[in-house]
C-alpha positions in Angstrom: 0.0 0.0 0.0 1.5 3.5 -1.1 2.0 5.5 2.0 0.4 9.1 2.2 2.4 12.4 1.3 1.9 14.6 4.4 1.6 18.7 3.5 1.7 20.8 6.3 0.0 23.8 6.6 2.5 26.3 6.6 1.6 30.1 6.9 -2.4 30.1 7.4 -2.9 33.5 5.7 -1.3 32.9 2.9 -1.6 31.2 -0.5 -0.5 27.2 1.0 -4.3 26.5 1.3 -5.4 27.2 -1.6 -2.5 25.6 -3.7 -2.6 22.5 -1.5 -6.4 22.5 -2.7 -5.7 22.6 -6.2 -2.7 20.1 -6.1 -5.0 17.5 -4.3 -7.7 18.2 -7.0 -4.8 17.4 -9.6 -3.1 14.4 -7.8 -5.6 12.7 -6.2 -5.9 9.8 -8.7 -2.2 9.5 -8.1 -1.1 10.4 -4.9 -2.5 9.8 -1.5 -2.1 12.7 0.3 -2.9 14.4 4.1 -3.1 18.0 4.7 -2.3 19.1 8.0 -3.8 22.0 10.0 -6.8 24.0 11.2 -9.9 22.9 8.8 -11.4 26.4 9.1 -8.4 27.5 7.3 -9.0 25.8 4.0 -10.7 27.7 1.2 -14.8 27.2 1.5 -16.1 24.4 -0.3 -13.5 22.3 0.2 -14.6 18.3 0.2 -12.8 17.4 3.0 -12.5 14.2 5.2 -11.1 14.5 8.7 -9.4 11.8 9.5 -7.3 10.6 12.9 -4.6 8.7 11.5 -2.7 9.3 8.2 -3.6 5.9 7.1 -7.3 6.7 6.3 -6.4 8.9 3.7 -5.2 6.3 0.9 -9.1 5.1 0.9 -10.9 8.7 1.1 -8.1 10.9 -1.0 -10.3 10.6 -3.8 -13.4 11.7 -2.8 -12.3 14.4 -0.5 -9.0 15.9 1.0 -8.1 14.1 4.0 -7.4 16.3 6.9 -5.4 16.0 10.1 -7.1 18.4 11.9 -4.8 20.7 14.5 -6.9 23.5 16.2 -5.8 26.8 16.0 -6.4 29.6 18.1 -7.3 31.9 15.2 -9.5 31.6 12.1 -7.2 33.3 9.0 -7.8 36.3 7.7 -6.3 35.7 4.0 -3.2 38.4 3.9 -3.2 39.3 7.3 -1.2 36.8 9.0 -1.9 36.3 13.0 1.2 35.5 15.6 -1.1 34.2 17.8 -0.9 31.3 15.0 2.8 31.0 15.4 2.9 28.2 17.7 0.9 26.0 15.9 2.5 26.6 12.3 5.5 25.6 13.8 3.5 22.6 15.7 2.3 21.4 12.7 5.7 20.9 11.2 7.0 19.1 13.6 3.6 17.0 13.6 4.6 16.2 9.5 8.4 15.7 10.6 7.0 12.6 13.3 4.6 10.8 11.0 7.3 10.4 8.0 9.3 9.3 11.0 7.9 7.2 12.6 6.7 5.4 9.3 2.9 6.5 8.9 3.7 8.6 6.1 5.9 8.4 2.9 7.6 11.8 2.7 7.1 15.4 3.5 6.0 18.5 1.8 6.0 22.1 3.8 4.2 24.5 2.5 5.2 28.2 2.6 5.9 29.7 6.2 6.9 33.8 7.2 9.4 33.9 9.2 8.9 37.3 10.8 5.2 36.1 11.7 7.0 33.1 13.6 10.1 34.7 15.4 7.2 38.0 16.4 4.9 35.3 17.3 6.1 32.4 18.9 10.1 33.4 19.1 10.8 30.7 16.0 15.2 30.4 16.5 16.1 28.8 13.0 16.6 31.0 9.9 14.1 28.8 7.9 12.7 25.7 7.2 15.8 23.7 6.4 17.3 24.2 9.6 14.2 23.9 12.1 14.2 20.3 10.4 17.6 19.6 10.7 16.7 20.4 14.7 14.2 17.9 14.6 15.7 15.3 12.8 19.0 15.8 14.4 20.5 15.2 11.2 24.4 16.5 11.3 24.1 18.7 8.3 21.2 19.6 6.2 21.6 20.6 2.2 19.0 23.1 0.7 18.8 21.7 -3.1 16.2 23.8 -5.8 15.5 21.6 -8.4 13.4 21.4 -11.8 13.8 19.8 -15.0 16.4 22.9 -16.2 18.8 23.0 -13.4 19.6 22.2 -10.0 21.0 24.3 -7.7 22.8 24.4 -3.9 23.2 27.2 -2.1 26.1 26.7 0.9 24.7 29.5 2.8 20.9 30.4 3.0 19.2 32.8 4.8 21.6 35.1 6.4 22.7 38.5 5.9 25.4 38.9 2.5 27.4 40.3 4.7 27.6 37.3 7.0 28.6 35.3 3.9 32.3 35.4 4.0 32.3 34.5 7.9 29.7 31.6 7.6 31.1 29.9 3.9 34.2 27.8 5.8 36.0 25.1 3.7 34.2 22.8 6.2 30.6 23.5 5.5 31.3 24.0 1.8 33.2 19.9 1.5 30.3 19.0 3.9 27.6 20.3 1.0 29.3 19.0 -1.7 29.5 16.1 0.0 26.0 15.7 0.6 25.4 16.8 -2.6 26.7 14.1 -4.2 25.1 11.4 -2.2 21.8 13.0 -2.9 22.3 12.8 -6.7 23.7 8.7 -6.2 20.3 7.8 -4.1 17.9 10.1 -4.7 18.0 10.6 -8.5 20.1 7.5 -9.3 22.6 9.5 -10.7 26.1 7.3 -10.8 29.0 9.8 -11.2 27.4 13.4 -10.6 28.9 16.4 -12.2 29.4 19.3 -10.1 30.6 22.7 -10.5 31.3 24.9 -7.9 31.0 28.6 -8.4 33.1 31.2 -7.3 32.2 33.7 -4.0 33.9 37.0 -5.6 32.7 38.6 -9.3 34.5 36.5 -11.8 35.9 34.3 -9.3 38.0 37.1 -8.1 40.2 37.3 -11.0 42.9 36.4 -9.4 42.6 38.0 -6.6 41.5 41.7 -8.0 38.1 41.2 -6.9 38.3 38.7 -3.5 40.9 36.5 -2.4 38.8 33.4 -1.1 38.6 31.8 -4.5 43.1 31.6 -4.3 43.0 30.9 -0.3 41.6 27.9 -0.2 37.9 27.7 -2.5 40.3 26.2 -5.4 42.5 24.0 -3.5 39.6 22.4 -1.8 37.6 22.0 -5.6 41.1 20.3 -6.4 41.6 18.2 -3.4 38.0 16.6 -3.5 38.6 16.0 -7.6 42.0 14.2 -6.9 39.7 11.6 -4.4 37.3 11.1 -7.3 34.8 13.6 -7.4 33.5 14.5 -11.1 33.7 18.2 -9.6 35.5 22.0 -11.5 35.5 25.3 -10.1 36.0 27.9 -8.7 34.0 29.5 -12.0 31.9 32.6 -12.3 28.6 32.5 -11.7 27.6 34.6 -14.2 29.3 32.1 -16.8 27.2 28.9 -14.9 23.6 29.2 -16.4 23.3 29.6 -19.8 22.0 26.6 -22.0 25.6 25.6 -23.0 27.0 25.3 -19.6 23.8 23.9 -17.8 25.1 20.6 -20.0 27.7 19.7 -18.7 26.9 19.3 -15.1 24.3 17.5 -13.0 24.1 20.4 -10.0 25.8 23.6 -9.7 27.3 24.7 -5.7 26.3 28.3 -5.1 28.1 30.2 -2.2 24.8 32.3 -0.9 21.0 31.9 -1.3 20.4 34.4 -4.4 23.3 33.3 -6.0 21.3 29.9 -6.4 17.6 31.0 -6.4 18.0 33.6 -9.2 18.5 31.4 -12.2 16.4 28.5 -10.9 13.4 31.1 -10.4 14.2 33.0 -13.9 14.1 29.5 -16.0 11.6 28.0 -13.9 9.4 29.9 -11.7 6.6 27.9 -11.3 7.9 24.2 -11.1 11.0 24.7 -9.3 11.3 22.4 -6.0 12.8 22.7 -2.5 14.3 19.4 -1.3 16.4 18.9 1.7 19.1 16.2 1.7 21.0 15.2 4.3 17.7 14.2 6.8 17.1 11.0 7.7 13.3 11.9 5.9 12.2 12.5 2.3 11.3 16.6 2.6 9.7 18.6 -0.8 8.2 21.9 -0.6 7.1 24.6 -3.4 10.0 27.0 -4.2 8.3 30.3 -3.3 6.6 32.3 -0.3 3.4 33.0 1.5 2.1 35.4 -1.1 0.1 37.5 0.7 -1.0 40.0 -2.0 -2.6 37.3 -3.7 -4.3 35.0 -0.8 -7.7 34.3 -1.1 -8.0 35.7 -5.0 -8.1 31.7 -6.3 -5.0 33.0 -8.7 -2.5 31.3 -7.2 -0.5 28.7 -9.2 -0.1 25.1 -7.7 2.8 23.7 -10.2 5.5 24.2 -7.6 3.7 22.4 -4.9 2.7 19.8 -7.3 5.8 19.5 -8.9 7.2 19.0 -4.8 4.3 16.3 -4.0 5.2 14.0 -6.8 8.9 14.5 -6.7 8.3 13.8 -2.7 6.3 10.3 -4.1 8.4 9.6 -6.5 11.8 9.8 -3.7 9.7 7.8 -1.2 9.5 4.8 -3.8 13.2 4.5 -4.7 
């Protein structure tokens, strides 16, 4: 029996309702699926089954959306997000992060969260997503990956400051993304000798120095050490020589230093289907690549290929 895809909730006010709606509506033949949260949160006129136990949903996800239902302390007001919510967004997660744990469900998909709603309203410590589930899981490292049938892309560092970049990209956390980088590839997309490229911190990979001295310290030594142990892996290059249709060829997943140095180009060739998935967890973790989308919650205009695009990739993982 094919285990349920568990979607959390995410930010109540915002748009992950609604798309988790239409991506049941669209996978339901498919993929069993469980959406977790506050019932009165869903757009009205939802078919909806409330169920106690993922389980129930491979029978009922046809008929109606089977729901895990966690009570809130607020009803949403769509674009006016609530702290007194906080909590139980974060809740929720950890709710998802249990049942693929513990073996009730398949694999996890998070749907969009704000993180200044959480820290304001329930003090939320981690930077994002990826890290509050590397807390949970206590996995040693966790590996933001964006992927979509055009490119796939690693950021080292995510969501700090630029100018915490230099400080936080250390030849240890940059060999330990790599690293999990290319596991990912080998047993999560059965790729046997990945290609990697690694770009540069600096414009133009410092050129030599002119523009940043990391790349000559020790970014190209460490690209050279980790290629002489039998990693298919280049770099330091520049970026802005990474993206193009030519160079997207001849490599599997490109290693980004900072956060928009990776999202850019996945979100200009492929806004819509473009996926979050965390490797490095000892769980199977998809979500949509973009935010809560406040100025559009409640219109029905928000599009659902990303989340969809993140439930079957989480489905697809789950049965390899």
């Amino acid at each position: 029996m094919q285990k349920p895809v568990v979607i959390t909730c995410g930010e109540p006010s915002g748009i992950g309702p609604e798309i988790a709606v239409k991506a049941w509506r669209t996978l339901r033949n498919s993929i069993p699926i469980v959406w977790i949260g506050d019932k009165r949160h869903l757009p009205t006129n939802t078919p909806i089954v409330e169920v106690t136990s993922v389980t129930e949903a491979v029978g009922s996800c046809i008929s109606a959306l089977p729901v895990l239902h966690h009570a809130f302390p607020k009803a949403s007001t769509l674009g006016k997000p609530d702290t007194e919510n906080a909590q139980s967004v974060i809740d929720v997660i950890k709710i998802g992060v249990n049942l693929v744990k513990n073996g009730s469900a398949s694999a996890l998909c998070t749907s969009p969260i704000n993180k200044k709603v959480l820290i304001d309203g329930a003090q939320f410590a981690f930077p994002g997503h990826t890290e509050y589930l590397q807390h949970l899981t206590k996995a040693p490292t966790a590996v933001m990956m964006l992927a979509s049938q055009s490119l796939r892309v690693v950021p080292v560092t995510t969501h700090i400051s630029i100018k915490d970049v230099p400080n936080a990209l250390t030849p240890k956390l940059l060999r330990e993304t790599i690293e999990i980088t290319i596991n990912g590839l080998r047993n999560k997309f059965q790729i046997t000798s990945p290609r990697l490229v690694v770009a540069g911190l600096n414009p133009h990979a410092g050129e030599e120095g002119a523009l940043g001295n990391e790349e000559i310290k020790w970014i190209n030594s460490l690209v050279k050490e980790l290629s002489r142990n039998g990693s298919n892996i280049t770099g330091p290059w520049p970026a802005d020589t990474l993206f193009h249709p030519a160079a997207r060829l001849k490599y599997d997943a490109a290693i980004c230093m900072y956060h928009d140095q990776a999202l850019i180009p996945i979100k200009t060739l492929d806004f819509d289907k473009g996926v979050n998935l965390t490797l490095g967890l000892p769980i199977i973790r998809t979500s949509p690549d973009h935010g809560t989308a406040f100025d559009i919650a409640g219109r029905n205009i928000a599009n659902p290929s990303s989340i969809i695009e993140a439930i079957k990739l989480a489905a697809k993982l789950a049965q390899s």
